[in-house]
VOGU-3710 file (C-alpha; in Angstrom, 3 decimals, decimal comma):
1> xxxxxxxxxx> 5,589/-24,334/3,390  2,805/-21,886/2,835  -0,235/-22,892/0,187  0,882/-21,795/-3,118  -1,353/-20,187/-5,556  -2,817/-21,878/-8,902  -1,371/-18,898/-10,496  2,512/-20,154/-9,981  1,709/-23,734/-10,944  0,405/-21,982/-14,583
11> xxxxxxxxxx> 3,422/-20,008/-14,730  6,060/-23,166/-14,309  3,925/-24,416/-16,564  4,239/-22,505/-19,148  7,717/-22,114/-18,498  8,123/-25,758/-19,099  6,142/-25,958/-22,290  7,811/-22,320/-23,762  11,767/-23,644/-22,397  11,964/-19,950/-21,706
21> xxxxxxxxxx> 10,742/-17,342/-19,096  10,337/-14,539/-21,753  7,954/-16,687/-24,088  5,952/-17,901/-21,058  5,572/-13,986/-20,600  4,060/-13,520/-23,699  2,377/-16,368/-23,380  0,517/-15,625/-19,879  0,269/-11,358/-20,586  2,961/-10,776/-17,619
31> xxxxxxxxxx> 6,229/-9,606/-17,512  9,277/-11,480/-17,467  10,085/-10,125/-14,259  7,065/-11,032/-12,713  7,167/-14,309/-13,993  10,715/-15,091/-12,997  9,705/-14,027/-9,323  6,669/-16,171/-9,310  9,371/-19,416/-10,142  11,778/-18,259/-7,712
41> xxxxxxxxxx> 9,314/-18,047/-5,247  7,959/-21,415/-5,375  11,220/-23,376/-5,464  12,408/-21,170/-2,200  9,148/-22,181/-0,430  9,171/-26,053/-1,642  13,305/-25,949/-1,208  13,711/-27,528/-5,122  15,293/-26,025/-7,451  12,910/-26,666/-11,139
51> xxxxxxxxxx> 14,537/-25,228/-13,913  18,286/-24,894/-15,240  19,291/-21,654/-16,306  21,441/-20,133/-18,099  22,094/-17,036/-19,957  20,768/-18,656/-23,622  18,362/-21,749/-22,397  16,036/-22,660/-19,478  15,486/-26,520/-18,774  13,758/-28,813/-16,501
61> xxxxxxxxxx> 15,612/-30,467/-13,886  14,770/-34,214/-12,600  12,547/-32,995/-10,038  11,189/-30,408/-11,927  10,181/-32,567/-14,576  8,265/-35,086/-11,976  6,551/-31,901/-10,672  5,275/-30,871/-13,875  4,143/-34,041/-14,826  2,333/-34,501/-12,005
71> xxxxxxxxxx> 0,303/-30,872/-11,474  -0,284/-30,611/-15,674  -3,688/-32,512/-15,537  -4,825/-31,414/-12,220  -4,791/-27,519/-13,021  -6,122/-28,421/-16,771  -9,158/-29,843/-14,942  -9,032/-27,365/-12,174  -9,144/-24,540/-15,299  -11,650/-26,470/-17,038
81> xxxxxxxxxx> -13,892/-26,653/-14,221  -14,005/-22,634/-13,519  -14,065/-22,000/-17,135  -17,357/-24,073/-17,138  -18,359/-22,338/-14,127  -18,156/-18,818/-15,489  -19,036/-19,144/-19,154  -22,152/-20,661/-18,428  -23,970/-17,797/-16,733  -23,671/-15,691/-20,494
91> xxxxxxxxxx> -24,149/-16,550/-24,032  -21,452/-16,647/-26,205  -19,939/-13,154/-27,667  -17,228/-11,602/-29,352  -14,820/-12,928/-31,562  -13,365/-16,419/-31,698  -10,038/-16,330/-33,743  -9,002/-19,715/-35,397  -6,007/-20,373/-37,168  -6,596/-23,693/-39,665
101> xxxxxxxxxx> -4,960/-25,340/-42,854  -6,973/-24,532/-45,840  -8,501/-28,374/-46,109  -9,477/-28,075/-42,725  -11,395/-25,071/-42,760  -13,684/-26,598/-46,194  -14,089/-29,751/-44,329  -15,750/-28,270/-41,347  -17,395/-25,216/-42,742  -20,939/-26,343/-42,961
111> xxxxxxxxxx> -21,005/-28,942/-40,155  -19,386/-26,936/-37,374  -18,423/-23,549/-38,533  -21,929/-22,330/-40,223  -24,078/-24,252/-37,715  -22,060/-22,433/-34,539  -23,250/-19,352/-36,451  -26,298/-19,658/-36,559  -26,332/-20,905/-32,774  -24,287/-18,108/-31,754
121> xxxxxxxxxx> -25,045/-14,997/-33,931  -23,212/-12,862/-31,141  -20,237/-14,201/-32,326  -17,772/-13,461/-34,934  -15,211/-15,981/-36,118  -11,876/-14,625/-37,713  -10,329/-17,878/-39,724  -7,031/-17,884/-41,074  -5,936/-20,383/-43,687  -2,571/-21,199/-44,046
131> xxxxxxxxxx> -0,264/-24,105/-44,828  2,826/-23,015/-42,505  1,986/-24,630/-38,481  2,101/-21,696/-36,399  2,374/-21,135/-32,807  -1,570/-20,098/-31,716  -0,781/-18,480/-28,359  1,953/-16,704/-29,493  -0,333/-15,137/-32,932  -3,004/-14,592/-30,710
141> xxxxxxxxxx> -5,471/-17,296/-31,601  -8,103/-18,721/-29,524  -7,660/-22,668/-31,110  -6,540/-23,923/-34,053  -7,539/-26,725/-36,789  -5,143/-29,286/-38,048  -4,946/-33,174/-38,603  -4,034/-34,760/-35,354  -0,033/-35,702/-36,094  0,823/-31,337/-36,881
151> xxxxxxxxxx> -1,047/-30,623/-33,343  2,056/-29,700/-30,371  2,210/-32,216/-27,714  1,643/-29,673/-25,508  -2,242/-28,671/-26,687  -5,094/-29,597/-25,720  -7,137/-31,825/-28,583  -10,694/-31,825/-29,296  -10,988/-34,567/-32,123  -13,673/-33,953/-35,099
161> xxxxxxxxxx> -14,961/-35,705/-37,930  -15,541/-38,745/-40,297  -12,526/-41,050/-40,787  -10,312/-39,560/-43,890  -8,701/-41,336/-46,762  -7,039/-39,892/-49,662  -8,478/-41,266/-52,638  -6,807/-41,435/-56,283  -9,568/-40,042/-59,043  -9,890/-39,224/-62,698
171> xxxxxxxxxx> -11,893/-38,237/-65,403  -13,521/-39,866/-67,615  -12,500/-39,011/-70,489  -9,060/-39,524/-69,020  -9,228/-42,962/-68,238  -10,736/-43,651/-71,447  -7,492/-42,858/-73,069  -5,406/-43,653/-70,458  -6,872/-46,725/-69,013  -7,368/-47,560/-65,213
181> xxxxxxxxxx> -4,794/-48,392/-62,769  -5,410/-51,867/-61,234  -2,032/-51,373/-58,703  0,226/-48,621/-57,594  3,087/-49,676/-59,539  0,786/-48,768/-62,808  0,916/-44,968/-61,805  4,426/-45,124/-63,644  2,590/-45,193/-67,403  -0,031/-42,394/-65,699
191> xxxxxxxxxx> 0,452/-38,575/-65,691  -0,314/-37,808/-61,797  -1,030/-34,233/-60,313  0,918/-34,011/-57,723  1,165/-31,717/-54,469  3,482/-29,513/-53,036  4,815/-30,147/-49,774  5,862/-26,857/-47,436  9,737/-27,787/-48,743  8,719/-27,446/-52,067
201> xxxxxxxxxx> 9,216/-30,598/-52,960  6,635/-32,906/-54,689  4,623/-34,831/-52,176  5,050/-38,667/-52,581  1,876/-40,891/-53,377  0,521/-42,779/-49,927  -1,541/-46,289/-50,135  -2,309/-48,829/-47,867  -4,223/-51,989/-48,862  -7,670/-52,248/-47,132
211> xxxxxxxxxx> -8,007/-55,815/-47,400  -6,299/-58,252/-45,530  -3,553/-59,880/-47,753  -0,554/-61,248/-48,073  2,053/-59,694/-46,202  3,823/-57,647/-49,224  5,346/-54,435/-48,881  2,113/-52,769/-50,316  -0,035/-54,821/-48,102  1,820/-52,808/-45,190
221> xxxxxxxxxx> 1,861/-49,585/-46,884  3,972/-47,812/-49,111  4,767/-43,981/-50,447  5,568/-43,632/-54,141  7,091/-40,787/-56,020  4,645/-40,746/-58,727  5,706/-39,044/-61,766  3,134/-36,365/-63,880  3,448/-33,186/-65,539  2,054/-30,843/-63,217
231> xxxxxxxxxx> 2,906/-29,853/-59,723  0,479/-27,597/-57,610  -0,336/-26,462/-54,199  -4,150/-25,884/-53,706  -6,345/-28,786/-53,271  -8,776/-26,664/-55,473  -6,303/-26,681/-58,309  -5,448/-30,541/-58,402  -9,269/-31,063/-58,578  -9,676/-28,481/-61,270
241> xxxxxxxxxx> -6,774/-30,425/-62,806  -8,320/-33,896/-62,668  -11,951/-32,812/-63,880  -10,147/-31,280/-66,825  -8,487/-35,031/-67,227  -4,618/-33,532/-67,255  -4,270/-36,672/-64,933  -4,920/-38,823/-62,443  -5,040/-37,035/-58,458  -4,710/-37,984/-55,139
251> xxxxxxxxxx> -6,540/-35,898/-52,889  -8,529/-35,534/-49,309  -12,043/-37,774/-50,007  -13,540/-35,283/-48,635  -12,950/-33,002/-51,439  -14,298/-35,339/-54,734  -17,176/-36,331/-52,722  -19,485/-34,607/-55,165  -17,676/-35,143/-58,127  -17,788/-39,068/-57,319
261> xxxxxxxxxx> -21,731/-38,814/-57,046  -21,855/-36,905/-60,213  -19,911/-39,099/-62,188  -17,708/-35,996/-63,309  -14,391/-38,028/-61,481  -13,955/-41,846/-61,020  -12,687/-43,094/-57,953  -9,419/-45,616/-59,149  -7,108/-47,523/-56,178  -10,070/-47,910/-54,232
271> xxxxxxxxxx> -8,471/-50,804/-52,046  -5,438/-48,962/-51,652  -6,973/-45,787/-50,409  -4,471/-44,315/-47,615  -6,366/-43,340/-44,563  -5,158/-40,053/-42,861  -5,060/-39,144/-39,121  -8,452/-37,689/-37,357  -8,991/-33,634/-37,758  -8,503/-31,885/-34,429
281> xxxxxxxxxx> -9,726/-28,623/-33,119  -6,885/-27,523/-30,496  -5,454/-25,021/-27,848  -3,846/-24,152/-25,208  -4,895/-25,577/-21,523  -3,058/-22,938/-19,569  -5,308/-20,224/-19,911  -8,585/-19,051/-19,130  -11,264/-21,019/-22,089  -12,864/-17,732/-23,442
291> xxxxxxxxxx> -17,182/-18,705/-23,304  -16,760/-18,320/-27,454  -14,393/-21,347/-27,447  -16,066/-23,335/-24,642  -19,393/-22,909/-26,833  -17,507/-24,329/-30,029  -15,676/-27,274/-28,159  -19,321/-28,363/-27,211  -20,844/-28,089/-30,334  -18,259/-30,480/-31,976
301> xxxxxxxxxx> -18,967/-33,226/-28,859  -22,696/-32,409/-29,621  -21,976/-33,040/-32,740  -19,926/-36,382/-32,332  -22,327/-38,148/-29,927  -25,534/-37,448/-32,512  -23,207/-39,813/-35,017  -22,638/-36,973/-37,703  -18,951/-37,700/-37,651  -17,863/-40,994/-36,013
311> xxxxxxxxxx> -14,605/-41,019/-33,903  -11,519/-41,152/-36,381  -9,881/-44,120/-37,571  -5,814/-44,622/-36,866  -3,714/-45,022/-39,846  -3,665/-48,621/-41,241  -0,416/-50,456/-40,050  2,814/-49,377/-41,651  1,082/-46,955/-43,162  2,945/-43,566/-43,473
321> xxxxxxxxxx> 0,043/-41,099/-43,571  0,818/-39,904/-40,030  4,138/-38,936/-40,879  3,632/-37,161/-43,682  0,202/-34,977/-43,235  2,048/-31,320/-44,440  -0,002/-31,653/-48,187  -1,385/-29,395/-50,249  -4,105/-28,066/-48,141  -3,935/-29,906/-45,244
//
């Protein structure tokens, strides 16, 4: 069998990971044709046949499987490695398109995003902030930003930031008249602000108790469906919502960090506080790593190694966090 070329292994590939030749296509900026020959070709030379086909799917076979699994991480590193090579002889230019839920975005703006700015002022980054998970290589994005569960298996993660919780708050004034919660269970005499999941549907109330107790079904973890007179879909909004004390809110820590200091919210639940999955930058490992990307995948290790954001804590056992991650804003 004659040496075959790193370019076929990235097209089976990407065949694998799109189940389709047309999609791996798009994917790789070739032509279906050209793609299709560059398969055939390799399974006449290695005499294995890798993918079913048929007029409406494309599969793995057994064999093809085993190959895939087994060349995936050597031509990541083998494209890492030449990316490195060639990125490092120019500074950063151009623009670097991300595509990121709205929470994500805030979260990282002045830690990553404004400081690779000022690093890199060559560079131009194009966000996008949306709630739907779309497909990055497909839309034309260089990476994308979500919380680690929403991330395809098939991407490439670059884990960033401090360990997140969601944390219940309220006003003042609101808990004056209200009183404050001393369990979950007393959210049923509270008005909560709830979020919207992508269904439409309410989002249901997560907590997992931080201490070590007794081994309860809120001790493991537990989602309630909270009840409260307002339903909304912006982060933003629910805190607007809570400083104006319509209710009690459970939202990203992250996002009443200030209010907390302040004293404008109260932190309530505090040793039921659900933790949520780490925040992940992400893309694709089956093409070239433009410089612009390569320069903001090292700023984030930077980052991580001076101890600005420690690695991210798992979810809490039997907690349901990682399951359910599509909220408002995240």
């Amino acid at each position: 069998m004659q040496k075959d070329s790193l370019t076929e292994f990235e097209v089976v590939l990407a065949v694998a990971r799109r189940q389709g030749f047309r999609p791996a296509a798009v994917a790789l900026e070739m032509s279906t044709s050209a793609v299709s020959n560059a398969v055939a070709g390799l399974e006449a030379r290695m005499g294995v046949r890798l993918f079913h086909r048929t007029t409406r799917s494309v599969s793995l076979t057994d064999a093809g499987r085993r190959f895939v699994d087994r060349i995936g991480p050597a031509v990541a590193q083998i494209q890492e490695a030449v990316s490195a090579a060639d990125d490092r002889a120019a500074a950063p230019s151009g623009t670097l398109r991300l595509n990121s839920s709205l929470g994500a975005a805030q979260m990282v703006f002045r830690p990553v995003l404004a400081e690779f700015l000022r690093r890199y002022p060559d560079v131009s980054l194009d966000i996008v902030t949306e709630g739907r998970l779309v497909d990055i290589v497909a839309e034309g994005f260089d990476a994308g930003l979500r919380l680690a569960p929403q991330v395809p298996r098939d991407m490439i993660r670059v884990p960033i930031g401090l360990p997140l919780r969601m944390t219940v708050v309220g006003s003042p004034d609101y808990l004056e008249r209200h009183g404050t919660p001393s369990a979950p269970a007393d959210l049923a005499r509270h008005a909560c602000i709830r979020a919207r999941m992508p269904s439409g549907l309410p989002s249901p109330w997560e907590f997992a108790r931080a201490k070590r107790g007794k081994a309860t079904a809120e001790a493991k973890g537990e989602a309630l469906d909270v009840p409260g007179p307002m339903v909304l879909d912006s982060p933003l909004l629910m805190l607007e919502a809570a400083r104006a004390g319509l209710g009690l809110a459970q939202i990203a820590e992250w996002y009443v960090a200030e209010d907390l200091a302040s004293g404008r919210l109260r932190r309530v639940l505090d040793g039921w506080a659900a933790p949520l999955p780490a925040l992940c930058l992400y893309y694709s490992g089956h093409r070239h790593i433009p410089s612009t990307l390569r320069a903001m995948i090292d700023l984030i290790h930077e980052i991580n190694r001076r101890g600005l954001h420690r690695p991210s804590l798992p979810p809490a056992s039997g907690c349901r966090s990682s399951r359910r991650v599509r909220r408002a804003g995240w």
